[in-house]
C-alpha positions in Angstrom: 6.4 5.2 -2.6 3.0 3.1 -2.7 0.9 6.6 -3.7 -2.8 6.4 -4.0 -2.4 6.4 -7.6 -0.6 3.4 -8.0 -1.6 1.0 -10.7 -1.3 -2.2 -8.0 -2.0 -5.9 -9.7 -3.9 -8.5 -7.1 -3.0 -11.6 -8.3 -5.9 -14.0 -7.1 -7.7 -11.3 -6.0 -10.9 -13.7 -5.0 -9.0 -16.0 -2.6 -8.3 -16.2 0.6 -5.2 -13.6 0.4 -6.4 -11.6 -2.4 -9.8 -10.8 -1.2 -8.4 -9.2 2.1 -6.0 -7.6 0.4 -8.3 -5.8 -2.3 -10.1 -5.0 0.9 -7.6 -3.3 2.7 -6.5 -1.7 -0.7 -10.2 -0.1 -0.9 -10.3 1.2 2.4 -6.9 2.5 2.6 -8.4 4.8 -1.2 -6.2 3.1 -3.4 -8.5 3.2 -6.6 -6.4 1.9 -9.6 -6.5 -1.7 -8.8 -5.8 -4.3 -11.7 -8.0 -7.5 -10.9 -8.5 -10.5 -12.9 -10.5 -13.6 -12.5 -8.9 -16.8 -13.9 -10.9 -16.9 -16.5 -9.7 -13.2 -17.9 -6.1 -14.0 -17.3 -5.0 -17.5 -16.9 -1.6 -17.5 -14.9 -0.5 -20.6 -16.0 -0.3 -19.1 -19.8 2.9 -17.2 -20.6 2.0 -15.5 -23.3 -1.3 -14.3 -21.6 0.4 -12.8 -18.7 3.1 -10.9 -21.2 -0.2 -9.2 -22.4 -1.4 -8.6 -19.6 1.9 -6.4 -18.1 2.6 -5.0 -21.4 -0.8 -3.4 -21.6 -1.2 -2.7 -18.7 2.2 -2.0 -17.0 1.1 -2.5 -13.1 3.4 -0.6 -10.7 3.2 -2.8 -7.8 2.4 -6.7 -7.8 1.0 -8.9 -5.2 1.2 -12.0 -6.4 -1.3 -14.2 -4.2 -2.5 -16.5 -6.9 -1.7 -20.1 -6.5 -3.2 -23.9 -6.4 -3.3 -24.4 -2.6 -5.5 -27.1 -0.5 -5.4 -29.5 2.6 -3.6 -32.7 3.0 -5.6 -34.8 0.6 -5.4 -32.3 -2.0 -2.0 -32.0 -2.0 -1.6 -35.7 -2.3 -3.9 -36.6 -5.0 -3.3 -33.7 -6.4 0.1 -33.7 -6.9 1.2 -32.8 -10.3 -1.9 -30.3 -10.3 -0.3 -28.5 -7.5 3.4 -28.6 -8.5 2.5 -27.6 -12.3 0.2 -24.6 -11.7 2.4 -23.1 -9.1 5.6 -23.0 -10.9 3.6 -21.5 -14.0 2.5 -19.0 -12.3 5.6 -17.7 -10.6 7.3 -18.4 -13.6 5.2 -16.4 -15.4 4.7 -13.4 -12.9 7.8 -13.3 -12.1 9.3 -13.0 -15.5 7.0 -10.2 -16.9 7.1 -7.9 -14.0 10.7 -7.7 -14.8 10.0 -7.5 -18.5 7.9 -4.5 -17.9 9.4 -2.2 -15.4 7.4 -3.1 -12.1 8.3 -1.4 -9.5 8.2 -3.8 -6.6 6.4 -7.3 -6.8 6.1 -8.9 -3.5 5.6 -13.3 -3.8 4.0 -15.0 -1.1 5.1 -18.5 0.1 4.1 -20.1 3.2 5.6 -21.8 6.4 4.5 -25.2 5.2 7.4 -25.5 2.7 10.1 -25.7 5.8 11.5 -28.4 6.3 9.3 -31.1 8.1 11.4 -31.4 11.2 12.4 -27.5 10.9 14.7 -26.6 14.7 11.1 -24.6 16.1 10.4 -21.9 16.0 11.6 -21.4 12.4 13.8 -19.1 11.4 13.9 -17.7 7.6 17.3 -18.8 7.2 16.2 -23.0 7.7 14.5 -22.9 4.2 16.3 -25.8 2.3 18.0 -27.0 5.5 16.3 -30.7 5.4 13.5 -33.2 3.9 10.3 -31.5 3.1 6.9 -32.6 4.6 5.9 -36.0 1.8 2.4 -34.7 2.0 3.2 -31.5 0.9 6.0 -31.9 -1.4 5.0 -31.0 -4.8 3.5 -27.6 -3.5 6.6 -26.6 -1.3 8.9 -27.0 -4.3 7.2 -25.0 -6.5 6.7 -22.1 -3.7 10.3 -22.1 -2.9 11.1 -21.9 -6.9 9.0 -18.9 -6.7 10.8 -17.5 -4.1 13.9 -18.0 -5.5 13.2 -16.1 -8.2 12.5 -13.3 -7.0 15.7 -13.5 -5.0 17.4 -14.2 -8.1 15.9 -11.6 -10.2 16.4 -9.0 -7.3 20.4 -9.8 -6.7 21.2 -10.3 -10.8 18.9 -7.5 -12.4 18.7 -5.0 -8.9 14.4 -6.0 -9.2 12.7 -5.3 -5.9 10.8 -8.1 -5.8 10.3 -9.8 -2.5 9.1 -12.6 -0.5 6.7 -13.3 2.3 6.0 -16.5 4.4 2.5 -16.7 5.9 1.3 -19.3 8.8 -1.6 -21.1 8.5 -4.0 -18.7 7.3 -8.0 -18.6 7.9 -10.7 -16.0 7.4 -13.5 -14.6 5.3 -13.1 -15.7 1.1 -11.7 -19.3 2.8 -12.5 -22.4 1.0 -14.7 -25.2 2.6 -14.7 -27.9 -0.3 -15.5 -30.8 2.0 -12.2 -32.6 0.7 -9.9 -30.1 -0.6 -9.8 -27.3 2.5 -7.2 -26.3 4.6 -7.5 -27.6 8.4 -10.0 -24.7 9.8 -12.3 -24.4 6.8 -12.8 -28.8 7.2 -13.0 -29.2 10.8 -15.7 -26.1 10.9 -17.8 -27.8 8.2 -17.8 -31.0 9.4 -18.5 -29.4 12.9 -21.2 -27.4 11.6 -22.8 -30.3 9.5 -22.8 -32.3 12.9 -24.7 -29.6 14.5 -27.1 -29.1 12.0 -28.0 -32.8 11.7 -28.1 -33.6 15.3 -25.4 -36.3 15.0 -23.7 -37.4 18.5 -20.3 -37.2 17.7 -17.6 -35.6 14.8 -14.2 -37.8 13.2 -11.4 -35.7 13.4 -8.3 -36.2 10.7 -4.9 -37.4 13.0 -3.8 -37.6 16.8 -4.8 -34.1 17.4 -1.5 -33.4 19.2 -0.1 -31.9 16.7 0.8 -27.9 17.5 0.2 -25.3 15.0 0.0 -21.6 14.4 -2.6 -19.7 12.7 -3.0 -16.2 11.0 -6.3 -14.2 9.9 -6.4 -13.4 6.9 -7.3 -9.6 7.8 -3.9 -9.7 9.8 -1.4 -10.8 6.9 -3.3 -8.5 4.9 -1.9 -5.6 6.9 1.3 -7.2 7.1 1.9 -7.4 3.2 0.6 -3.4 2.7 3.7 -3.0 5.2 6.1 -5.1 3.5 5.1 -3.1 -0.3 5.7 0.1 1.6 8.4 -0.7 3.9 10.6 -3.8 3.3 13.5 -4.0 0.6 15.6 -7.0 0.4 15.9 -10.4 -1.3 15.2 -12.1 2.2 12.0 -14.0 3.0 10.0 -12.5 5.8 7.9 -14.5 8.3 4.4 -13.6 9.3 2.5 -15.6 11.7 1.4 -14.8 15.4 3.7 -16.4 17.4 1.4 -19.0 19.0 0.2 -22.3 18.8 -2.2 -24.6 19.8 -2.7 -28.1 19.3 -5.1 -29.3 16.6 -7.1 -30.7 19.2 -7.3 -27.5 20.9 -8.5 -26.0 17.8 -10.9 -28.5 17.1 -12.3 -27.5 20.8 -12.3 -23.9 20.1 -14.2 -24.8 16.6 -16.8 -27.2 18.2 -17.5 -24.1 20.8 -17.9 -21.2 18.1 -19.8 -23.4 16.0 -22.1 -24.3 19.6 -21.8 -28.4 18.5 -22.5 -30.5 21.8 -21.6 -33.9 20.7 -18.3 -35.5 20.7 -15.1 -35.1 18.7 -13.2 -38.2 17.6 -9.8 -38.0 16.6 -8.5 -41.0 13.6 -4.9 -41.8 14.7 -4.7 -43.4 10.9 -5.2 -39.9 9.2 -2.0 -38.0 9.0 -1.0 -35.2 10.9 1.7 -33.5 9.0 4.7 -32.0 10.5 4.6 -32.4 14.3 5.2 -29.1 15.0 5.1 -25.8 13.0 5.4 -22.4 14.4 7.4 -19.4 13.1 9.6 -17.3 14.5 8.5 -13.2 13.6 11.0 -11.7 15.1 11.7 -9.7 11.9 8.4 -8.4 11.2 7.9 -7.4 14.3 10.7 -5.5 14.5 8.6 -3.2 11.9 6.4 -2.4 14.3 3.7 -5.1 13.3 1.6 -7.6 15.4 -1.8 -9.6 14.8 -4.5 -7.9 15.5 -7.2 -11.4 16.2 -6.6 -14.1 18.3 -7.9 -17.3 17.5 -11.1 -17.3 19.7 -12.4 -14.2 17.6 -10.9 -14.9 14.3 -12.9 -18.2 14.3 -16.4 -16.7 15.5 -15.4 -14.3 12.2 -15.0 -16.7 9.9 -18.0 -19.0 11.3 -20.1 -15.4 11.0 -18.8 -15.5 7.4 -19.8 -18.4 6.4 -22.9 -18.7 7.2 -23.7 -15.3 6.4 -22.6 -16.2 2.5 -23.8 -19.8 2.7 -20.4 -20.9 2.4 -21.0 -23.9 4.3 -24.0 -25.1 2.4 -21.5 -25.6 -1.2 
């Protein structure tokens, strides 16, 4: 059990996960929380993060640290992203087993699937075909990860499991204005329009595209579940079950954001996999669902970011 006493390790506990997780965390009065920023405890450094669990000997371990990023990042960005990630699940990975933690649960994401994945997917079509090009050094290194802790829990009996997220948004999201995810980039660029009175906004790709999205507040509560609840070398989904185009969303930005021009979509951008939705019919047979839909997620990210100046960076 998950007691209010628990010495619980947020890896990446200022990102986009990590954030809502030490906020959930706090409110739910768990007070012995083990954070780090990169600059304490660099992930990427083995012998740093044997220290690290053999001082302090956390019980439970999220690890939520990673290298993560849009399109362009991932493709000029490459070795970056394929490097950093495997260090860090190497790393984690191996000391929580080294030092007796109890559970350690590894988060992956929905993007490493295979890029024409039989929809929705299904945990069991991991490694079933070709991987998305753009995202190809980041999915191999997240599906190393998760492998090890499937590994480590069928050879050594370690309860360390595995998570798959959607597209996630929410407050603590990045909005570098070339290294964001989708959301974060269409909202700035949205937002910038509106602020300088221009009459019209590019858009990356077709637009037709479908995707899914999660807030972050929402996986947040689905990972508390899976530390309490979930026991088994098998990746778990989380997502909400619907899509939208990227169009669509780009709509439903333009709208929150109150932009009046026009949006125009680049047909010579890339638009990743054509389709990506998950199928949750394991979580939710826990008795979870997603609390936002997309309409108020966005106007609580939006709120946010302009609330922290997030859009100004």
């Amino acid at each position: 059990m998950v007691n209010k006493d628990s010495r619980i390790y947020v890896a990446g506990h200022r990102g986009l996960v990590g954030a809502a997780l030490v906020r959930l965390l706090e409110r739910e009065g768990y007070h012995r929380l083990l954070l780090r920023t990169h600059a304490e405890l660099d992930l990427t450094r083995q012998e740093k993060v044997e220290t690290f669990f053999r001082e302090e000997k956390p019980e439970y371990v999220f690890v939520a640290a990673a290298k993560v990023g849009g399109i362009h990042a991932n493709f000029v960005q490459a070795a970056d992203f394929i490097y950093q990630n495997l260090m860090i699940a190497a790393n984690t990975v191996k000391a929580a087993a080294d030092y007796d933690t109890k559970k350690l649960l590894f988060l992956g994401s929905t993007c490493i699937y295979p890029r024409l994945a039989p929809q929705p997917m299904k945990e069991e079509y991991l490694l079933s075909g070709p991987l998305e090009p753009t995202n190809e050094a980041y999915a191999i290194s997240k599906i190393a990860g998760l492998k090890l802790c499937e590994k480590f829990y069928k050879q050594y009996q370690k309860c360390f499991i595995s998570a798959m997220p959607t597209n996630l948004y929410g407050p603590c999201d990045s909005f570098h204005p070339e290294n964001s995810h989708v959301i974060p980039g269409m909202m700035r660029r949205i937002h910038e329009a509106k602020v300088q009175n221009l009459p019209e906004v590019k858009i990356w790709g077709t637009g037709k595209a479908f995707r899914e999205f999660l807030h972050v507040d929402d996986l947040a509560s689905a990972l508390f579940l899976l530390m309490k609840d979930y026991d088994s070398p098998e990746t778990i989904n989380i997502g909400t079950g619907v899509e939208c185009t990227t169009g669509e969303l780009a709509e439903t930005i333009k709208s929150v954001v109150g932009f009046h021009g026009k949006l125009v979509f680049d047909p010579t951008k890339p638009d990743g996999p054509p389709r990506k939705i998950s199928d949750i019919s394991k979580i939710t047979k826990m008795g979870w669902k997603a609390a936002y839909d997309l309409r108020r997620g966005l106007e609580h990210e939006y709120q946010w970011a302009l609330e922290n100046r997030a859009l100004e960076t």
